[in-house]
C-alpha atoms as an extended CHARMM CRD file, in Angstrom:
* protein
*
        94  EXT
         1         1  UNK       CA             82.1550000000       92.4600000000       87.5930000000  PROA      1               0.0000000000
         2         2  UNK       CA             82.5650000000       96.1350000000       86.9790000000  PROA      2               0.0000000000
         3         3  UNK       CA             81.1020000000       96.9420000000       90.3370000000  PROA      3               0.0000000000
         4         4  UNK       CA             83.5630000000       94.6570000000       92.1150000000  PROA      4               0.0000000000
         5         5  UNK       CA             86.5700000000       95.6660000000       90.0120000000  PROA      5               0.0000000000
         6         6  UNK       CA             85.5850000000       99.2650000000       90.8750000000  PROA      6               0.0000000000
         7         7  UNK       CA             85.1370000000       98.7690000000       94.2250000000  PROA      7               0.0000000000
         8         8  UNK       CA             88.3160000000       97.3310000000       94.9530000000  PROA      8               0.0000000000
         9         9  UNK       CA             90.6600000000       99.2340000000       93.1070000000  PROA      9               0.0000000000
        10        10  UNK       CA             89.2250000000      102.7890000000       92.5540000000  PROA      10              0.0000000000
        11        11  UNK       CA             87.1170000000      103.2730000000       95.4340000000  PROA      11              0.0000000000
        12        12  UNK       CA             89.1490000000      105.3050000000       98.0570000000  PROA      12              0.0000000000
        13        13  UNK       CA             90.9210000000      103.6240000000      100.5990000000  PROA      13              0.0000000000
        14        14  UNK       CA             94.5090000000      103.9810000000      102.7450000000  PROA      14              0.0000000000
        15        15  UNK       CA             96.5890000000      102.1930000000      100.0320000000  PROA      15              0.0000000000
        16        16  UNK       CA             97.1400000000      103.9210000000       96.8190000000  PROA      16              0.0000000000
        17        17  UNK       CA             95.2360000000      102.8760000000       93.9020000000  PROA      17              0.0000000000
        18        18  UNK       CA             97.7980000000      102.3750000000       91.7850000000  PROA      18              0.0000000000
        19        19  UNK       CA             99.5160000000       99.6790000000       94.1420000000  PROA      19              0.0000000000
        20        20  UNK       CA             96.1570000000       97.8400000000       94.3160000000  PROA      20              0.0000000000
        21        21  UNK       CA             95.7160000000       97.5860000000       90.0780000000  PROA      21              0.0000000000
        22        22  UNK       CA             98.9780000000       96.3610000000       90.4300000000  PROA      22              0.0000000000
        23        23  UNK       CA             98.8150000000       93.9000000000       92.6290000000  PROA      23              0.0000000000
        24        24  UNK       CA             95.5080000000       92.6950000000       91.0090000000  PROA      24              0.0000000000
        25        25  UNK       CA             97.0410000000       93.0020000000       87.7440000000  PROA      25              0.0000000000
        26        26  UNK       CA            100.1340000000       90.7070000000       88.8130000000  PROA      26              0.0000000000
        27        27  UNK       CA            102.5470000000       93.1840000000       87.5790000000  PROA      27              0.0000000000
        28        28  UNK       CA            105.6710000000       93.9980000000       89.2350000000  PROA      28              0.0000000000
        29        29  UNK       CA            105.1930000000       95.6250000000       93.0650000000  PROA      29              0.0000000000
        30        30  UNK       CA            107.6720000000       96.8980000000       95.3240000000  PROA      30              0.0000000000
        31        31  UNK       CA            108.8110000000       95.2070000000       98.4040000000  PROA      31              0.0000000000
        32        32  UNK       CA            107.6360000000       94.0180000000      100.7030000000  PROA      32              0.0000000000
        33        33  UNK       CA            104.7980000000       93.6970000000       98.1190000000  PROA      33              0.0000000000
        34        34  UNK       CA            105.9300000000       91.3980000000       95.5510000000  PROA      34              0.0000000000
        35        35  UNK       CA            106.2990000000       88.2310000000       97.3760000000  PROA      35              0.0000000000
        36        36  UNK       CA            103.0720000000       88.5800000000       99.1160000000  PROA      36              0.0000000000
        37        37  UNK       CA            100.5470000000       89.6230000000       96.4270000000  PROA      37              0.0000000000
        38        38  UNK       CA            102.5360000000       86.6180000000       94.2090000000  PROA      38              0.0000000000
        39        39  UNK       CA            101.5160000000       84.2000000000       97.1640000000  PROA      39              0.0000000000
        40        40  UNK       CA             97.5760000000       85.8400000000       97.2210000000  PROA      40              0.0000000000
        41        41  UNK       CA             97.2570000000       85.3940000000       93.4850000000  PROA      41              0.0000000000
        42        42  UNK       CA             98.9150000000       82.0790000000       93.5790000000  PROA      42              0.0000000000
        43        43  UNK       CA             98.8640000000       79.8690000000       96.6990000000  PROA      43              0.0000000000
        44        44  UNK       CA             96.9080000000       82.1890000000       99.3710000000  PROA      44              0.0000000000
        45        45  UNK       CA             95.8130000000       78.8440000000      100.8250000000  PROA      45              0.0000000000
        46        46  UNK       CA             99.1980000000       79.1880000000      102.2280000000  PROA      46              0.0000000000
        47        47  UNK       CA             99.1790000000       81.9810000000      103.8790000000  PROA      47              0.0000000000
        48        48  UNK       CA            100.2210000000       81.8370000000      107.9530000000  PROA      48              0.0000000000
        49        49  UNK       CA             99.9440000000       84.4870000000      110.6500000000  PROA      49              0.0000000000
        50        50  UNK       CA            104.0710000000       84.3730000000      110.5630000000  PROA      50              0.0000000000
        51        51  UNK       CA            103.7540000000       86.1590000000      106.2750000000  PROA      51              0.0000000000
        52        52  UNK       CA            101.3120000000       88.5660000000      107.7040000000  PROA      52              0.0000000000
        53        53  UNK       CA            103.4350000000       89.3370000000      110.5640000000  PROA      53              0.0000000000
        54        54  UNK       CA            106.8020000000       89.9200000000      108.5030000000  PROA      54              0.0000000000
        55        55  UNK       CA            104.2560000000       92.5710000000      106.4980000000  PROA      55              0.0000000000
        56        56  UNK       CA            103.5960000000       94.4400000000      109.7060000000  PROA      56              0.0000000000
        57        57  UNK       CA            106.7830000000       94.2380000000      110.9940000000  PROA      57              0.0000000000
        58        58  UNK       CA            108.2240000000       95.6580000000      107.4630000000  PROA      58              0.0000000000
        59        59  UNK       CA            106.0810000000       98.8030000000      107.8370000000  PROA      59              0.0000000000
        60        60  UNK       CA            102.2270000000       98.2700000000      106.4090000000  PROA      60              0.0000000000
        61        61  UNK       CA             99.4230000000       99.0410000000      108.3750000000  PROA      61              0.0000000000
        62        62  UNK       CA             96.7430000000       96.4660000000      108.8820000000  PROA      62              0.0000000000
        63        63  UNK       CA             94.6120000000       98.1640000000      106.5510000000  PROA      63              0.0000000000
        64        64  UNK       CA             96.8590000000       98.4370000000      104.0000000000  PROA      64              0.0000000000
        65        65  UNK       CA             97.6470000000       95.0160000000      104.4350000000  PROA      65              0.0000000000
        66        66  UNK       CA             93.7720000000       94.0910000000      103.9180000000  PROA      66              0.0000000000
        67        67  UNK       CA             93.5330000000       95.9550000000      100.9720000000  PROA      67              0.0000000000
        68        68  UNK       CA             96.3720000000       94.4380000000       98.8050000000  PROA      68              0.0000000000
        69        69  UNK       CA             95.1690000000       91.2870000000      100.1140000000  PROA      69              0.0000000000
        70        70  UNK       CA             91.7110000000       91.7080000000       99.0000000000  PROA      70              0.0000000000
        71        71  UNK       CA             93.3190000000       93.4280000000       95.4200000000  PROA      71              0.0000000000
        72        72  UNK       CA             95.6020000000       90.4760000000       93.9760000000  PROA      72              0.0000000000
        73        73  UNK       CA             92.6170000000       87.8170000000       95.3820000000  PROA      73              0.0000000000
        74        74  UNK       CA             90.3600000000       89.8630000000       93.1430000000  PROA      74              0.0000000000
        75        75  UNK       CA             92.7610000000       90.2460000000       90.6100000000  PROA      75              0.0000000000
        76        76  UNK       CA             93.3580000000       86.4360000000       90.0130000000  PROA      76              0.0000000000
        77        77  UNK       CA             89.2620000000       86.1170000000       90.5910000000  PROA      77              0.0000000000
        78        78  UNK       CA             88.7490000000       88.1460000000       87.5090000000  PROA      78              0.0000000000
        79        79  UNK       CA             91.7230000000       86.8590000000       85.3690000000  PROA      79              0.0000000000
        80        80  UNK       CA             89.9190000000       83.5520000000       85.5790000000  PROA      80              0.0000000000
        81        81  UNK       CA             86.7580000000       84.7050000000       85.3650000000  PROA      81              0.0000000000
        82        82  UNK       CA             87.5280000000       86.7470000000       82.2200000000  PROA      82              0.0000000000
        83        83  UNK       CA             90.0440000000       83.4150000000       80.7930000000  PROA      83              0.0000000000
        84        84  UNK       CA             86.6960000000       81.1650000000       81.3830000000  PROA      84              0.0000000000
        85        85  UNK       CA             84.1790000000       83.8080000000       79.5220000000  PROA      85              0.0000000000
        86        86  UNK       CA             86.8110000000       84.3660000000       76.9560000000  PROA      86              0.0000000000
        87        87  UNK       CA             86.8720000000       80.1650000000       76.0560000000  PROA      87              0.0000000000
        88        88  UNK       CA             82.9190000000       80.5320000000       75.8580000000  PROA      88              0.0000000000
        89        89  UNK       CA             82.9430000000       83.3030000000       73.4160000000  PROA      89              0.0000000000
        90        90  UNK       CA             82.0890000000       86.3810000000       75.3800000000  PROA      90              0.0000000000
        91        91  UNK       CA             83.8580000000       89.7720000000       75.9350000000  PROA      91              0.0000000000
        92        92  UNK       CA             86.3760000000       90.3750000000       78.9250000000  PROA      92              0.0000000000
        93        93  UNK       CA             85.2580000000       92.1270000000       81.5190000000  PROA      93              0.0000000000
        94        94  UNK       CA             88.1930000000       94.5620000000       81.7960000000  PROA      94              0.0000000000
């Protein structure tokens, strides 16, 4: 899990770091951010060509768009991962 949380959101990449914690962290992003990482961590299932378009269109490169992407899925991947661990009695992997 450390590898993987490493990876993601230290490892150097185009979008700063500090936008990817928070966007795997769920905390407060700026726009055209918010709504999107929200909808990763939430309902990605939902996600259409026409949300990844507006993204583009608001200024993001593809890349960037990848990474945040990948960031809040892996952010809401650990949050359960750690809430399940924590319910059998083990440490969080934060």
């Amino acid at each position: 899990m450390a590898n993987l949380r490493h990876s993601v959101l230290n490892r150097p990449a185009v979008t700063d770091p500090g936008l990817r914690t928070a966007a795997a962290a769920g905390h407060p992003l700026p726009e055209p951010w918010q709504a999107y990482a929200a909808m990763v961590r939430d309902a990605s299932y939902t996600i259409t060509d026409t949300d990844i378009g507006r993204l583009l269109a608001a200024g993001p490169t593809e890349d960037q768009v990848f990474e945040v992407t990948v960031a809040a899925a892996v952010g809401a991947a650990l949050e359960s991962f750690d809430a399940g661990m924590s319910a059998l009695g083990h440490r969080s992997t934060s």
